[in-house]
N, C-alpha and C positions, 0 to 999 in steps of 0.2 A: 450380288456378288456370288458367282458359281463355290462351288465346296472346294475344286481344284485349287482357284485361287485363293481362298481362304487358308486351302493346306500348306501351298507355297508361304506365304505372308507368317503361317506359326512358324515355318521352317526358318525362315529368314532372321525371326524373333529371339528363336531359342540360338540360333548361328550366334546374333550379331549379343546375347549376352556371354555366352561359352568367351567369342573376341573378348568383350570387357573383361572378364572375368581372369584371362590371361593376362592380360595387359598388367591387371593392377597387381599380377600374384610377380610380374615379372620387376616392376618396378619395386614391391619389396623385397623382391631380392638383391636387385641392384643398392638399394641403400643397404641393405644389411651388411654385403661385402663391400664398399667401397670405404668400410671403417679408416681401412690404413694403406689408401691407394693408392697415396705419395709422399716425398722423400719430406715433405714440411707437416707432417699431420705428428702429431706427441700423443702417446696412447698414458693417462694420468690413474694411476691406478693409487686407492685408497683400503686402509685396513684400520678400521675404527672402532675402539671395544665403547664409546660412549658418546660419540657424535664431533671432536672435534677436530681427527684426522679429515673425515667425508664435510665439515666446513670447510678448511684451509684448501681441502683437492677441487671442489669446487669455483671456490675464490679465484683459485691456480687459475683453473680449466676457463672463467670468466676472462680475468687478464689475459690468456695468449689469446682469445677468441679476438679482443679488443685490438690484439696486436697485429692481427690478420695471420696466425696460422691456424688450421682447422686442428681439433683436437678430441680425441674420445674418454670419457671418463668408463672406469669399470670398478665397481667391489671386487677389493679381491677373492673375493668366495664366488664370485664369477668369472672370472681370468681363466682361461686356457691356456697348453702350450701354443697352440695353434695362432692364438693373440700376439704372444710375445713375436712368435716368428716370421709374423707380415708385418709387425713394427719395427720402425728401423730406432726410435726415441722415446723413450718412457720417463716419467717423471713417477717416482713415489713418493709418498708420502703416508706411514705409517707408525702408528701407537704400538708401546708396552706399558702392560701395565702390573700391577700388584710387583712382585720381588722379581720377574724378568720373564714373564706369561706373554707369548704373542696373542692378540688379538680371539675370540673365538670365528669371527668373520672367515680368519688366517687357516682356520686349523685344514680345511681340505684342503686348499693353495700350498699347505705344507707336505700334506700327506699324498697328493695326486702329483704335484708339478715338483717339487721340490728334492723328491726324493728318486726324481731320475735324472739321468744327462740330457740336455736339449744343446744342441748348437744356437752360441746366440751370440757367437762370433762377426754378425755384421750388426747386434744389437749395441745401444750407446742409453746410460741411462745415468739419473740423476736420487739421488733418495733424499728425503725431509724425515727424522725419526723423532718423533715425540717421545720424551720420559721424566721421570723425576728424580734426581739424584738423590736425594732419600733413602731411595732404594737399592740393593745391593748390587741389581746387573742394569746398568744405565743405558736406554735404550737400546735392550737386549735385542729387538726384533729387527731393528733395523742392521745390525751387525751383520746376524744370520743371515736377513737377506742379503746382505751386500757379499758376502762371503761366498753366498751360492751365483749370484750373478756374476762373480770373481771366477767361478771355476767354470761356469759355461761358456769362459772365455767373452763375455760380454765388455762394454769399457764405460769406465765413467766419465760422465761430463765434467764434471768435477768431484770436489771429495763431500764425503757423505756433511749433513749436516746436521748435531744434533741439539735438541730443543729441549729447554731445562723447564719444567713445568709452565709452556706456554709464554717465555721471556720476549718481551718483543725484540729487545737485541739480535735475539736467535735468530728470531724469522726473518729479523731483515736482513742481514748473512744470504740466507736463503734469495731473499730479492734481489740481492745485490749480484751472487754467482748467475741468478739468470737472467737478470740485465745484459751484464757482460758475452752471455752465452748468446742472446736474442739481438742485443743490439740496438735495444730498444728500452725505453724508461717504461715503470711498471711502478701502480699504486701502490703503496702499504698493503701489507697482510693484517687481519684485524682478526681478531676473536670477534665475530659479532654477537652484540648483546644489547636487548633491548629490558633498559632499567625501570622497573615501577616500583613504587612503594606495597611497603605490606606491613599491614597495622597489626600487632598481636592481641585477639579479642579472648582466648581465653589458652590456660595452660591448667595438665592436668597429670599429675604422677599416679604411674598406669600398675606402680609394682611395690607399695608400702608394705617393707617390711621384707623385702627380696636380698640372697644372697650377693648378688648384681648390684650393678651401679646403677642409678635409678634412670627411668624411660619414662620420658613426658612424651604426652600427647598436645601440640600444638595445634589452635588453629588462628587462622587470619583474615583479614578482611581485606579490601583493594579498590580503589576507583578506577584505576584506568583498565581499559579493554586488555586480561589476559588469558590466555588461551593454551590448554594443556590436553595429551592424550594419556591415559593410563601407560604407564613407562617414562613416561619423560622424568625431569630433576627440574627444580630450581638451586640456580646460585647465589648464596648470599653474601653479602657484600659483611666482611666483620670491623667495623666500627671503634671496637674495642680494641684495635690491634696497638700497640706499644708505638709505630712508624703510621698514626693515621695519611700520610701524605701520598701511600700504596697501599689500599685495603685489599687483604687477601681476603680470597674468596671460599668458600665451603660449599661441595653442593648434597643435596638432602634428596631423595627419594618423594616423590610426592602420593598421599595418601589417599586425597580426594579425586572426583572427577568435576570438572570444570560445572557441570550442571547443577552442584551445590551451589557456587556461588560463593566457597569458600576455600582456601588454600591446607590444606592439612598433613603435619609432620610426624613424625614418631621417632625422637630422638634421642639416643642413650647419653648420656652425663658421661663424658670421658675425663678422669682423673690420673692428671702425670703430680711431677716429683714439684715442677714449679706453679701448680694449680692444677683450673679446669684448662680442657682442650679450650682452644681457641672459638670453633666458632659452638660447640656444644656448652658452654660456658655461657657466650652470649645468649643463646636460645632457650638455656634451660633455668639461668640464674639471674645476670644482670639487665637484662630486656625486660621490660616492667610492662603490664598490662596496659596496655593503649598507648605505648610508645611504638615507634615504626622504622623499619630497615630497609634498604635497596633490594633488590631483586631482581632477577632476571630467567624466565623459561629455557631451557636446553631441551631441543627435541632430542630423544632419545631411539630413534630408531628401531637399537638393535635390542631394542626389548620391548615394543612395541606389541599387543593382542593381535594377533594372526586371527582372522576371524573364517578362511579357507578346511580349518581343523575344529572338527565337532565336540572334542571335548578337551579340558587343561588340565593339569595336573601342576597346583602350587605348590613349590615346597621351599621355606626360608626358616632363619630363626633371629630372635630379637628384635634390632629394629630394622631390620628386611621383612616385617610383616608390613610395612609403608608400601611398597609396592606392591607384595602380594595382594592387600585391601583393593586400590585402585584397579586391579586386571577384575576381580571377584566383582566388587560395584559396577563396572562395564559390561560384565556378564550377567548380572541381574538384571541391569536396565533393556539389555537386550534380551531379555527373557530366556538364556542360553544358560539349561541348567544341568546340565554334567561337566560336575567341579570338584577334584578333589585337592583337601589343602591338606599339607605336612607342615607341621609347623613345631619345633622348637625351643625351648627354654629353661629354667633351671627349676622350679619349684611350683606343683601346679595351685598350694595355698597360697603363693604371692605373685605368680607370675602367669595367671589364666587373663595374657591381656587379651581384650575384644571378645570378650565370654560370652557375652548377649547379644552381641552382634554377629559372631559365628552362630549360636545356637537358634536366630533366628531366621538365619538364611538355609540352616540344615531343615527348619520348620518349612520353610517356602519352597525346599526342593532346589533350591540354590547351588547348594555344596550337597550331595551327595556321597561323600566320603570326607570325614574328617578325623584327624590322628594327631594327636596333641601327645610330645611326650616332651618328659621331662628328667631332667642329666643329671640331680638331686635327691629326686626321691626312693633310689634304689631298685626301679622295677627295669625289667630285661631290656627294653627299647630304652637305653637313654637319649641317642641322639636319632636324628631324623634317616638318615644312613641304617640305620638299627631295621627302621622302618619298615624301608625299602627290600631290604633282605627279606625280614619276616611275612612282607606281604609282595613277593617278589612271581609269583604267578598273576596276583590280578594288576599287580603293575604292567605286566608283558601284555593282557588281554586288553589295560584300555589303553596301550599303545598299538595293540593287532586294530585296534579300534579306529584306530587316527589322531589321538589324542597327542598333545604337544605340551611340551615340560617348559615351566618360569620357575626359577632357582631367583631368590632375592639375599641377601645377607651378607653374613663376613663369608671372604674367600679362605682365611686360613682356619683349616679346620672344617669347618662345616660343608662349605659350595669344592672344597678338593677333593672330602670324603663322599660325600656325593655323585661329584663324575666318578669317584674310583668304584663304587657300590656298582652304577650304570652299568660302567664296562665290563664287570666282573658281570653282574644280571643278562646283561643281553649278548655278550661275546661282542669282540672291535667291530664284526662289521654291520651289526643292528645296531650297535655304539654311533657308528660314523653317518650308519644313513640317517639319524637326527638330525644331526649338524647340516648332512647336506640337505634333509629337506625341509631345513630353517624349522626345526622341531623343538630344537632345547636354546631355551634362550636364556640370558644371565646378566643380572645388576649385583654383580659382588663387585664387594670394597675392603 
């Protein structure tokens, strides 16, 4: 074969991949627009602080698929104006949580879209709002939303529908308006949950002699195959409820990583006026060693180890060190050792819990920064906020860094003072670019 034609035959080569290589860039684009390309596709958008919005939106998105109309799911921390305005149909469905807090998924969707005019005058939507009447502002989030979609001139499919702590009633309301709307029958909505037993093999009071309410350290045993990531919850089923015929449910933070082989809890003793809390009562008193309870995994998403971000920064207190441990143990195993934990509490002679266990991981290079203060014993830092302030330069440097914040604990007080220290440390808009580059994530309760 002459070199002529050899030189043709590369040219021909490299021609006919440049072709392929067009082709296929052309065809993802053709899927990526063709999201909302006609009058039957439901753009289903979800805003989840704990995983059971992004259930149910799913479920949703499962049924109309079923029913023959094409449909696109999005987080709302993904959502654009641009989204709303080539969909003619939306279905929402979104969580509040704590006293009337939208979602943190929510917070750019609030701060980006929310806070300007969009025409959406040919838009039609439908909302599902999770909340808990307990609480003072009762599915606060979905109001709001409904209000601004009310002024963009939007319209609804029907009227909002709100959900009382998961009530099946509720949901089926919800099935029932979009049957009517579809024209077409549609299975239940379910919380899904897949229930195993969980044996109690030992319990162990982490704070004798603490101003506090006392914090066991649980742990469990299990036979059947279950499966957890650092962030996730289990829910437990309480037994001991007055009405056993509807066991209410409790979900707990999980401790361990699935590679133990063991399930592990960190649970305060809550004491009201007519005893213990319900399911902390069960767990920490009446649950006898080797006796066993229902259980079920909640993936947990939005608190899940980003493992994209070179180093974490934990910061919780009490028993939000449950989750803190599990991110920390994930980062050991993967031998990933720039780790700084803030951590919380009231007294550090009775409340140094995990003393030997942090101080071994500070030995192995594990944690790399550790701050242990405590709201008792009189010294300058009482709370973790304290912290932050006082060490408010190398917090910026191992954020310049890439580093990504886990916040575990109670929200009032602690995880509020927290975001307000941030905002104040970094000014709104190094504030906001956490959130948007999924930086600071949060399991308060």
């Amino acid at each position: 074969m002459t070199q002529a034609v050899e030189g043709v035959l590369l040219c021909l080569a490299i021609l006919l991949v440049i072709v392929l290589f067009i082709i296929v860039l052309l065809i993802w684009k053709n899927k990526k627009q063709k999201n909302f390309s006609h009058q039957s596709d439901y753009l289903i958008v979800y805003a989840s602080q704990s995983g059971h919005a992004e259930n149910l939106a799913k479920q949703t998105q499962q049924q109309l698929q079923q029913a023959g109309y094409s449909t696109y799911l999005l987080n709302i921390q993904d959502i654009t104006v641009s989204d709303l305005q080539k969909s003619s149909q939306s279905l929402w469905i979104v969580s509040t949580y704590g006293e009337g807090d939208l979602p943190d998924t929510a917070r750019q969707f609030y701060r980006k879209v929310m806070q300007s005019a969009v025409d959406l005058s040919q838009h039609h939507y439908a909302i599902l709002a999770l909340g808990d009447r307990h609480y003072k502002y009762f599915c606060r989030f979905g109001t709001v939303l409904q209000d601004w979609l009310q002024q963009q001139q939007a319209h609804a499919l029907f009227e909002m529908i709100c959900v009382n702590q998961l009530q099946q009633s509720d949901l089926q309301q919800w099935q029932i308006q979009l049957q009517t709307l579809l024209k077409t029958q549609l299975a239940d909505l379910n919380i899904e949950r897949k229930w195993s037993t969980l044996k109690l093999t030992s319990r162990q009071l982490l704070n004798q002699g603490s101003q506090g309410n006392p914090l066991f350290k649980l742990e469990f045993s299990y036979t059947e195959n279950m499966s957890w990531q650092a962030g996730d919850l289990v829910e437990i089923q309480c037994h001991n409820a007055i009405d056993v015929q509807d066991y209410p449910i409790r979900e707990y933070s999980i401790a361990s990583l699935v590679e133990q082989n063991r399930l592990e809890l960190v649970v305060r003793q809550e004491v009201h006026e007519q005893g213990l809390g319900l399911g902390s009562g069960l767990l920490t008193h009446s649950l006898q060693i080797g006796e066993s309870i229902s259980a079920c995994i909640r993936q947990n998403s939005a608190f899940h180890l980003n493992l994209d971000f070179p180093a974490a920064i934990f910061i919780g207190n009490g028993s939000g060190i449950a989750g803190l441990l599990a991110h920390i143990r994930q980062q050991a195993l993967l031998n990933r050792q720039h780790n700084w934990l803030i951590y919380g509490e009231r007294q550090a002679q009775f409340d140094t819990v995990y003393g030997e266990q942090i101080q071994a991981w500070q030995q192995q290079g594990v944690l790399t920064e550790v701050d242990r203060v405590f709201s008792r014993d009189g010294q300058a830092q009482k709370y973790v906020q304290d912290c932050l302030y006082a060490k408010s330069e190398l917090l910026k440097q191992w954020l310049n860094d890439g580093a990504a914040i886990y916040v575990c604990g109670s929200m009032q007080g602690m995880a509020q003072q927290v975001d307000q220290a941030l905002l104040e440390i970094l000014g709104k808009v190094e504030y906001e670019k956490l959130y948007e580059q999924k930086r600071y994530l949060r399991d308060v309760y």
